[in-house]
C-alpha positions as CSV (number, residue, x, y, z in Angstrom):
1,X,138.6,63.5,98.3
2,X,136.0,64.2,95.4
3,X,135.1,67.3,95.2
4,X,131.8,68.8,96.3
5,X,128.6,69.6,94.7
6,X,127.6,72.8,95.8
7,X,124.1,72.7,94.4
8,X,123.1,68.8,95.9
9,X,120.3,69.0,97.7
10,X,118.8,72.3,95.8
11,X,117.0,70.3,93.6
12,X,115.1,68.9,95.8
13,X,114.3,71.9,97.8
14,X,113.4,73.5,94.8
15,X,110.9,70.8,94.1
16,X,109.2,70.9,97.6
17,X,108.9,74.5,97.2
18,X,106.9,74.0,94.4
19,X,104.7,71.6,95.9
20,X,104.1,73.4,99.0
21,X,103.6,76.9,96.6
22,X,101.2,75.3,94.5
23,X,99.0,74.3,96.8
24,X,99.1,77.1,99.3
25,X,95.9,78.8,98.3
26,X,93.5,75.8,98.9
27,X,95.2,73.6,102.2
28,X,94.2,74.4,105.5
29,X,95.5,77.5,106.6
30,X,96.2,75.7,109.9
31,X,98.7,73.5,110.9
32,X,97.8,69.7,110.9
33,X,100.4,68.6,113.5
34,X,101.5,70.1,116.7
35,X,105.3,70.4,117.7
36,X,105.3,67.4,119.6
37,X,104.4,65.2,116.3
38,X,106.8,67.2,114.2
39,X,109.6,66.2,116.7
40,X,108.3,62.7,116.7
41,X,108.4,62.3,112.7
42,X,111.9,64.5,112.6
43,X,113.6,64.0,115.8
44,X,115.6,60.8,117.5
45,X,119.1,60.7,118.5
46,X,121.9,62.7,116.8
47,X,122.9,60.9,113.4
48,X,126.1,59.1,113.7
49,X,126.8,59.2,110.4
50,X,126.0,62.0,107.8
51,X,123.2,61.4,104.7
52,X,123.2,62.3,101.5
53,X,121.5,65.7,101.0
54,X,118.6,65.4,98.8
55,X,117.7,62.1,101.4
56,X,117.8,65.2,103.7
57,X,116.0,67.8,102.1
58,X,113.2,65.4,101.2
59,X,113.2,63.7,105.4
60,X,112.8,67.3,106.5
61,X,109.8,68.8,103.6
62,X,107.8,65.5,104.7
63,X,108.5,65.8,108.7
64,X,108.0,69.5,108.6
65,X,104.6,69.7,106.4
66,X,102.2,68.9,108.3
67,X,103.0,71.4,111.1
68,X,103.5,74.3,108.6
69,X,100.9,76.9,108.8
70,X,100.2,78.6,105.3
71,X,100.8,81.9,106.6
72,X,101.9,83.0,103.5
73,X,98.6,82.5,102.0
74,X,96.0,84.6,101.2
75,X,93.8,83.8,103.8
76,X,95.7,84.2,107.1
77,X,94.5,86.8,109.0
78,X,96.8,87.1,112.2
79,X,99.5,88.7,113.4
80,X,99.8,91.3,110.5
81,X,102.1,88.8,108.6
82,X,102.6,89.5,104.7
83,X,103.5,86.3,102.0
84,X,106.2,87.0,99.9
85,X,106.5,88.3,96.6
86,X,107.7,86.1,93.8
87,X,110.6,88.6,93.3
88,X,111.7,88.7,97.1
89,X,110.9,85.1,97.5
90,X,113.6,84.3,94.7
91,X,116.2,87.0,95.6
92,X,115.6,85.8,99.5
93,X,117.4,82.0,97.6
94,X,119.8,84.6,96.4
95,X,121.2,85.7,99.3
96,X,121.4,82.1,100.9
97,X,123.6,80.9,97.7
98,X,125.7,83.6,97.6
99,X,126.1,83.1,101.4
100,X,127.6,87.0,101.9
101,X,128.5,88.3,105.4
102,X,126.5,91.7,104.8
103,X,128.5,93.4,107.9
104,X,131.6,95.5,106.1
105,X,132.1,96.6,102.2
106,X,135.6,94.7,102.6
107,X,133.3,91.6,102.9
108,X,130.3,92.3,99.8
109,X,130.8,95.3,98.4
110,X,127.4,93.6,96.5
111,X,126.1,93.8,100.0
112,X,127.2,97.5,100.9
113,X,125.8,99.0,97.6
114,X,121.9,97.3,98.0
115,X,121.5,98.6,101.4
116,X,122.7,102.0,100.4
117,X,120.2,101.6,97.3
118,X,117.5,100.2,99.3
119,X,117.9,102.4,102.5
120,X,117.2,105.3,100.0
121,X,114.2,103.8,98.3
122,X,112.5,103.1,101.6
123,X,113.2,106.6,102.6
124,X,111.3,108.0,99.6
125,X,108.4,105.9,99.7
126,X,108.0,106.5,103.2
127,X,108.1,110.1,102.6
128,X,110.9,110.5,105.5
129,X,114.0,112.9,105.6
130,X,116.7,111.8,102.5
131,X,119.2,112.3,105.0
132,X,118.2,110.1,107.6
133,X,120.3,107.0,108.0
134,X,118.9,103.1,107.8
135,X,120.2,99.9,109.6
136,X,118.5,96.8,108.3
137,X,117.5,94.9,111.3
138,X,115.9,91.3,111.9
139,X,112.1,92.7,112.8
140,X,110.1,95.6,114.6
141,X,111.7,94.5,118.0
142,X,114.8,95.0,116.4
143,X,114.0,98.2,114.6
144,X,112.6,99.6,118.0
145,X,115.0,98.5,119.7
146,X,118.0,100.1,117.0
147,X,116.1,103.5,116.7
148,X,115.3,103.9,120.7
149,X,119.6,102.7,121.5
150,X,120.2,106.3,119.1
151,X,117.8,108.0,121.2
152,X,119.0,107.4,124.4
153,X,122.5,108.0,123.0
154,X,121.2,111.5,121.9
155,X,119.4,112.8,125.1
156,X,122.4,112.0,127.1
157,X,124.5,113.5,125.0
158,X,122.2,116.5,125.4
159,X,122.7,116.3,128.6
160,X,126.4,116.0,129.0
161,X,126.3,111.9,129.3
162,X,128.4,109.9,126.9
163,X,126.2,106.2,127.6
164,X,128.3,104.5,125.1
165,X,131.4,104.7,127.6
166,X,129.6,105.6,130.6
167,X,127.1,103.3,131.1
168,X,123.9,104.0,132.8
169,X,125.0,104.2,136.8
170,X,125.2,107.5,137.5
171,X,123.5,108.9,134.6
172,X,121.2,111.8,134.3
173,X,117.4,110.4,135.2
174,X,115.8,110.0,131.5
175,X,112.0,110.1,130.7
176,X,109.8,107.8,128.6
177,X,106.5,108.4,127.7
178,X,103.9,106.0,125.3
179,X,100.9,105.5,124.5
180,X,99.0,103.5,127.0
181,X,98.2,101.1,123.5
182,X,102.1,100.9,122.7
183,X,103.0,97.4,121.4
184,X,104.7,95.1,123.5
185,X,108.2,95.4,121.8
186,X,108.6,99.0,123.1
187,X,108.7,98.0,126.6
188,X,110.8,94.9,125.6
189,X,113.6,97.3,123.9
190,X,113.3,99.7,127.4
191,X,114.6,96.7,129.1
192,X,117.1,95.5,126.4
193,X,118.9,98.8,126.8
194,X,118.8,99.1,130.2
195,X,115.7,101.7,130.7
196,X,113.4,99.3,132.6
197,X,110.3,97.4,131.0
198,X,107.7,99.4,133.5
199,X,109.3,102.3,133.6
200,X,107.8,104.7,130.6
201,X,105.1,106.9,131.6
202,X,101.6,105.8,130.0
203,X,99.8,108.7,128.0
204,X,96.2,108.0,128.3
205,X,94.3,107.2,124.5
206,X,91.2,107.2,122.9
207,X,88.2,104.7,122.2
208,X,90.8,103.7,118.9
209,X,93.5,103.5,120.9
210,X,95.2,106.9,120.4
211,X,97.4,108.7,122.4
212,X,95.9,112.6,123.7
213,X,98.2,114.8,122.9
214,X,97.0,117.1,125.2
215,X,97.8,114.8,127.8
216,X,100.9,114.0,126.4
217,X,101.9,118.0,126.5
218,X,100.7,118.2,129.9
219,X,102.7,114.8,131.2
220,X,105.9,116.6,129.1
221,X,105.5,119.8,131.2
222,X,105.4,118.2,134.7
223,X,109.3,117.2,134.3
224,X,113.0,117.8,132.3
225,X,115.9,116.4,131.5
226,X,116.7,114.0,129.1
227,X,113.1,112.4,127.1
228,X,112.1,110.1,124.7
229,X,108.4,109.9,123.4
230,X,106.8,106.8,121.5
231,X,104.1,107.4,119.1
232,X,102.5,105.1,117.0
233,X,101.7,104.7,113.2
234,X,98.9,101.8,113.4
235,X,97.8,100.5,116.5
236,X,98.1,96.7,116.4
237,X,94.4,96.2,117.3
238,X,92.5,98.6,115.2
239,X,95.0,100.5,113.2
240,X,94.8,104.0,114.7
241,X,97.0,106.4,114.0
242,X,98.5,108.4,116.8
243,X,98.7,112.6,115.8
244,X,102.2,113.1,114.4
245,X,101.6,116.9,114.5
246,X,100.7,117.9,117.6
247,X,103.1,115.2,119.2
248,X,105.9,116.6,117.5
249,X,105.1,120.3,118.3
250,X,104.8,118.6,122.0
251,X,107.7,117.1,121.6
252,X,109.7,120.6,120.1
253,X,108.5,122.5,122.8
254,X,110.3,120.4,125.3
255,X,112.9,118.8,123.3
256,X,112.6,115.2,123.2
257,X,113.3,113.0,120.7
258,X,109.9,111.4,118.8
259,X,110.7,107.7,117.7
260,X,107.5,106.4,115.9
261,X,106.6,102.9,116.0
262,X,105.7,102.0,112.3
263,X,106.0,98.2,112.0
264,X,102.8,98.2,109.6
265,X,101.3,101.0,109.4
266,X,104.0,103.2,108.0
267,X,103.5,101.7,105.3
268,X,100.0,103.4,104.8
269,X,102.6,106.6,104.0
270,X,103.2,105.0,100.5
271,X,100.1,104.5,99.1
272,X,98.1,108.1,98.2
273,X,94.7,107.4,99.8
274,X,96.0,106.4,103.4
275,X,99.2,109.0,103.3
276,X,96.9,111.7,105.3
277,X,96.8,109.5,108.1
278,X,101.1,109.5,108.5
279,X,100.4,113.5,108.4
280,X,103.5,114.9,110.6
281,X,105.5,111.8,110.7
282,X,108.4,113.0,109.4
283,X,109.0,115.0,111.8
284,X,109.7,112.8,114.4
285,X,113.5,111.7,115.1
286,X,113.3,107.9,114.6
287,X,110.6,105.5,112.8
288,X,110.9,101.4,112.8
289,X,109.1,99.6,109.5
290,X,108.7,95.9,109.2
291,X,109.4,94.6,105.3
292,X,108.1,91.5,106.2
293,X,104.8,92.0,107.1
294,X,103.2,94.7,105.0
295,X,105.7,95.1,102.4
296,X,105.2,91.2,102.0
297,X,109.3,90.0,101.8
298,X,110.3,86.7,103.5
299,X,110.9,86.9,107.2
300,X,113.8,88.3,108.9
301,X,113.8,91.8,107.7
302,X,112.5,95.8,108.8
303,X,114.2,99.1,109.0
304,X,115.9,101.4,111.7
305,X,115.7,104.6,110.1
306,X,117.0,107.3,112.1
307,X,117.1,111.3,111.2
308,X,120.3,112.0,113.2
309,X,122.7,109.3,111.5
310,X,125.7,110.5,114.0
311,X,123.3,109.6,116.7
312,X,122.3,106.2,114.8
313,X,126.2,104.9,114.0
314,X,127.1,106.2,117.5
315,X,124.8,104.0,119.6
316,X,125.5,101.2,116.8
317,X,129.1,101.6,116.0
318,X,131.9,98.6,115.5
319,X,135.1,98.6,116.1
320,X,138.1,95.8,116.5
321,X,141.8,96.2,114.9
322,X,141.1,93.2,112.7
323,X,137.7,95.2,111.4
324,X,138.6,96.1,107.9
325,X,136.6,99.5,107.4
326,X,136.9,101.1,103.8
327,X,136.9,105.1,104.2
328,X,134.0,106.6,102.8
329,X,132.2,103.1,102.1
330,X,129.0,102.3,103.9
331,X,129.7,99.7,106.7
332,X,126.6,98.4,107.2
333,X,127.0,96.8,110.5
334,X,127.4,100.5,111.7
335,X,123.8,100.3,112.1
336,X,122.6,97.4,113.6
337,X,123.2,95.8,116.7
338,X,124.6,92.6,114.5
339,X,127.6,91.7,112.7
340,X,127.9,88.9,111.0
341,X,124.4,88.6,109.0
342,X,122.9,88.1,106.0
343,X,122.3,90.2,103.2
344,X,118.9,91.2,103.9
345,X,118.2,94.0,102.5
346,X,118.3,92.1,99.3
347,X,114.9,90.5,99.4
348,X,113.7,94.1,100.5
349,X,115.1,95.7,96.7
350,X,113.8,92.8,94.9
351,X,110.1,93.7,96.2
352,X,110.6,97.6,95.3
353,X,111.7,96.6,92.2
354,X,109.0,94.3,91.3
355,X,106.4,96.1,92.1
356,X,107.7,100.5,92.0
357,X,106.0,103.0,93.8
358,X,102.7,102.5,92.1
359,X,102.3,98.5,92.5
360,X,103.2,99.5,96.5
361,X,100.4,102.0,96.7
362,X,97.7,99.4,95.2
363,X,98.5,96.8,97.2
364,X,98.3,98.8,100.4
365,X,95.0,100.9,99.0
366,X,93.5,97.0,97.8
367,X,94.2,95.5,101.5
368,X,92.7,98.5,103.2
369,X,89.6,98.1,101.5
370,X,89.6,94.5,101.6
371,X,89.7,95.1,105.3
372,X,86.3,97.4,105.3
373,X,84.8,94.5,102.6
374,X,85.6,91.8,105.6
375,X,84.3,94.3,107.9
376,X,80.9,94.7,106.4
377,X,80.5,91.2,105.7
378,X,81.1,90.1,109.6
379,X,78.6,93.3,110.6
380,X,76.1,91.0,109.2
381,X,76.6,88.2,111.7
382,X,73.8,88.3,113.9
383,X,74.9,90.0,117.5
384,X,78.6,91.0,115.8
385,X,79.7,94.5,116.1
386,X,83.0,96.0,113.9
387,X,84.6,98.1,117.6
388,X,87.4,99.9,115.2
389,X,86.8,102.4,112.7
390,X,88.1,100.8,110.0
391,X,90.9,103.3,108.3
392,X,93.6,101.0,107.4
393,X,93.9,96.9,107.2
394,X,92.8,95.8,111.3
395,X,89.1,94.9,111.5
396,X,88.3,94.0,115.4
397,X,84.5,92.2,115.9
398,X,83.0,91.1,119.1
399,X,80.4,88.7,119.5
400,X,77.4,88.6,122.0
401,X,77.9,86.1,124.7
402,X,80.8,87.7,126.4
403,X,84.5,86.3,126.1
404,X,83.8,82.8,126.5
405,X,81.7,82.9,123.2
406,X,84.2,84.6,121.4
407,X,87.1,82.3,122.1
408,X,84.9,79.6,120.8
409,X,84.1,81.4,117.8
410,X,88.4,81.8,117.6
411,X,88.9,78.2,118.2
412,X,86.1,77.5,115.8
413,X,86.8,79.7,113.0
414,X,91.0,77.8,113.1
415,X,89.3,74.5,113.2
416,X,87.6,74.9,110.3
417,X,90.6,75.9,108.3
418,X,89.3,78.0,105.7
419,X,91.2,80.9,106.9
420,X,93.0,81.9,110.2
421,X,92.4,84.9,112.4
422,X,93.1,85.2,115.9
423,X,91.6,86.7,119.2
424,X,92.7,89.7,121.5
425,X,91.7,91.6,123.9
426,X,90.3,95.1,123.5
427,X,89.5,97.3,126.4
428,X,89.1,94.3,128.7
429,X,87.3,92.0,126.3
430,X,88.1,89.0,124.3
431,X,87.4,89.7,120.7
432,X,88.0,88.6,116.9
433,X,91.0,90.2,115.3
434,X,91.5,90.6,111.5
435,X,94.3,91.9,109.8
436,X,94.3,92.0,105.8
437,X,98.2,92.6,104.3
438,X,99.1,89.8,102.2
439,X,100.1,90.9,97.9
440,X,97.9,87.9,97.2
441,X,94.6,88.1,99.0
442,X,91.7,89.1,97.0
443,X,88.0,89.8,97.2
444,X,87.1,86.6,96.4
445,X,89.3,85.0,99.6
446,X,87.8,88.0,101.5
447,X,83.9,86.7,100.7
448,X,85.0,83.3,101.3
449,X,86.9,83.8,104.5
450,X,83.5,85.4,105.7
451,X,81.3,82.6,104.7
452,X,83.2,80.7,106.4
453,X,83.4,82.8,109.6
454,X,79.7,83.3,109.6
455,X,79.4,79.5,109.5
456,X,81.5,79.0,112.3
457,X,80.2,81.7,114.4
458,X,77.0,79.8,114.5
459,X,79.0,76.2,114.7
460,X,80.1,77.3,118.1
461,X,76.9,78.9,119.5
462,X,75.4,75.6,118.8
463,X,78.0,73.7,120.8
């Protein structure tokens, strides 16, 4: 048997990933193929016999390309989705070579030590309690999920219930209550751990999507017993901020646990000129933060953090007789619902590291008025109105003609492939959605992008 080359096939790779890199700021932003012609340039009937691995690398850059969307340019506007920074780009190949099982110290110690360094970082810039713990987590369902798992674990144990062993028949009734604007993966992780998708009590909002604290006081007073609020640091439409302060004097007054729901907009606590609008946040008892959306690292990564880390390693915890747990190390599958993962809090120090608490606060500051510049160039659009005020990086418009002429617009603005922003609906009405959180967009691609909006706008009224 010859022995292996560990690096075949990396060459290659490496060279596609210049070639797709280098020409991500001018292709299309949207795809050029649909699924079905991907599978018909990559698929066919399981290979019978293995292939050499750069013939593999370079079958799969050509199959996939034309159905790659360049979302990690500068000019994709949906879904609050971040490129990656050179430094977490090349630490996120990092973690794939060295191929680490990031679960126990026994396994990486490499792996325990840049979680525990990270997990403090993103407490600092996040202006959140040093002694809260962190549990690195695949995305904002997972960080919802994570934080909301301690939760329930602590209002039962407030109550008497041990959940963990117990299970949920027979346990006390617990209380919900969100924002009647929470995002969609709240409701998701109520029905992951057992609580019930519909079951959380709405709090009505305001015209931004807010929730009324008064309302919320008066929804905590009408009942007991175990509760759990969810408040929200940027509402996913227009980037509203919920009011930490009164919500967690709400919350103290009847004591439930606060989790906030920071996917993006936490981040807004980093940067000096949106930090007033986090006012009160660290208060609350739990926060999930995507990394790979605002703090722009490659996908597959945010952060649990919890203020009560029994609470947090109890609803988390590990055990098995073949577990080899190092006293006093961190574990760090202690707080996630995964074992075996990657290491992925790596890419997540490679982007604090490149850029420090200064380079963080510019580029949230720099999107956030890149957002108002794209808002006050699609004001101009005859018959466009900006619904949102515009306080962080969400920009919703909505076009005369009702919703039919604003899914044309959509569908028109994609075609042209200039940019790429999507559509939504906002208090009952189709509209155009722009989000702005990408480390490489700048003014010019924002003046661009709305020339070429404008352009399409009238394109489709035309049609």
């Amino acid at each position: 048997m010859t022995q292996p080359d560990r690096a075949a096939g990396l060459p290659a790779a490496v060279r596609h990933a210049h070639t797709f890199l280098d020409g991500l700021d001018e292709r299309p932003v949207a795809a050029r193929a649909t699924a079905a012609e991907v599978v018909e340039r990559l698929g066919g009937p399981l290979p019978e016999h293995g292939a050499d691995p750069e013939a593999v690398i370079d079958a799969l850059a050509a199959g996939a390309e034309p159905g790659l969307v360049a979302s990690a340019g500068p000019r994709h506007f949906g879904f609050v989705v971040g490129g990656a920074l050179p430094a977490a780009l090349a630490a996120d190949w990092l973690v794939s070579a060295w191929d680490q099982c990031a679960a126990f110290h026994a396994l990486s110690p490499a792996g325990s030590a840049i979680e525990d360094i990270t997990s403090r970082w993103v407490i600092d810039l996040l202006g959140l309690p040093a002694t809260a713990s962190v549990g690195f987590v695949t995305g904002g369902q997972g960080a919802n999920t994570t934080c909301l798992a301690a939760a329930r674990h602590a209002v039962f144990a407030g109550a008497g219930w041990d959940v963990e062993r117990d299970g949920l028949i027979g346990a006390p009734p617990l209380r919900v209550l969100c924002g009647e604007q929470a995002h969609a993966t709240i409701h998701t992780a109520l029905r992951l751990l057992g609580l019930g998708s519909d079951t959380a009590v709405r709090i009505p909002v305001d015209a931004q999507g807010r929730m009324d604290p008064d309302a919320l006081r008066e929804a905590l007073g009408a009942g007991a017993g175990p509760t759990i609020v969810c408040a929200q640091a940027g509402n996913v439409a227009t980037g509203a901020f919920d009011a930490f302060e009164p919500i967690a004097d709400a919350c103290a007054a009847h004591g439930a646990w606060l989790h906030v729901d920071g996917a993006f907009g936490l981040w807004a606590a980093a940067a000096p000129g949106t930090r007033y609008l986090t006012r009160g946040v660290e208060r609350a008892d739990s926060w999930a933060v995507d990394a790979h959306k605002w703090l722009n690292v490659p996908y597959d990564c945010a952060a649990a953090i919890v203020a009560h880390p029994d609470a947090h390693r109890a609803a988390m915890s590990l055990a098995g007789p073949y577990l080899v747990a190092d006293p006093g190390q961190r574990d760090n599958t202690t707080y996630v619902p995964e074992s075996s993962r990657r290491a992925r809090a790596v890419p997540v120090y490679a982007a604090i590291r490149s850029l420090g608490r200064t380079g963080i606060a510019e580029m949230v500051e720099r999107n956030c008025a890149q957002a108002r510049r794209m808002a006050d160039r699609l004001s101009a659009i005859p018959g466009a109105t900006v619904l949102n005020d515009v306080v962080l990086n969400q920009v919703l418009i909505a076009l005369d003609g009702g919703d039919d002429a604003n899914r044309a617009a959509v569908a028109a603005i994609q075609r042209d492939g200039t940019c790429w922003l999507g559509g939504t609906t906002w208090q009952g009405a189709h509209v155009l959605r722009v989000s702005v959180s990408n480390w490489a967009t700048t003014d010019e691609d924002i003046d661009r992008s709305a020339a070429a909006i404008t352009s399409a706008v009238a394109a489709a009224r035309r049609c």
